[in-house]
Residue, then its C-alpha position, 0 to 999 in steps of 0.5 A: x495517507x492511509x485513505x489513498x492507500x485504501x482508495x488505491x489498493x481498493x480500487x485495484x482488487x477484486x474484492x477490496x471489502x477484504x484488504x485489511x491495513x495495519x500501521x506501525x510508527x516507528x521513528x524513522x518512518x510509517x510501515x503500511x501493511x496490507x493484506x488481502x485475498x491470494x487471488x488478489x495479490x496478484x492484480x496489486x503487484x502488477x506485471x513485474x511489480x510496476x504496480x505496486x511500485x507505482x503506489x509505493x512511490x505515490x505514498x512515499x511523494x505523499x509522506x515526503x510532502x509532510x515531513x515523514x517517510x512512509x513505505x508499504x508491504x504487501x503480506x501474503 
């Protein structure tokens, strides 16, 4: 999961080299979080936050398909 969400994310920024994941597990579920450039902030979130809603529901239809629930943060 992590590779789509870097492949996502990535592709969608400006500067995709400085997007930094961090993972934690916890028994309920895995928290993506990604960090990235100020500027870039806003090109992941979207136009209303269509967006990063879009990627949250690919990853959480990615998680579901394996048994996990997954979510994803965006830390600014």
């Amino acid at each position: 999961m992590e590779e789509f969400l870097r492949y996502v994310i990535g592709s969608l920024v400006e500067f995709p080299d400085e997007v930094v994941f961090t993972r934690t597990d916890t028994p309920e579920r895995t928290i993506f979080h990604v960090a990235m450039r100020r500027t870039d902030i806003p090109r992941a979130i979207g136009k209303g936050g269509h967006t990063i809603q879009a990627v949250r529901t690919l990853l959480s239809a990615a998680a579901q398909k394996r048994g996990t629930k997954a979510t994803l943060e965006v830390v600014e």
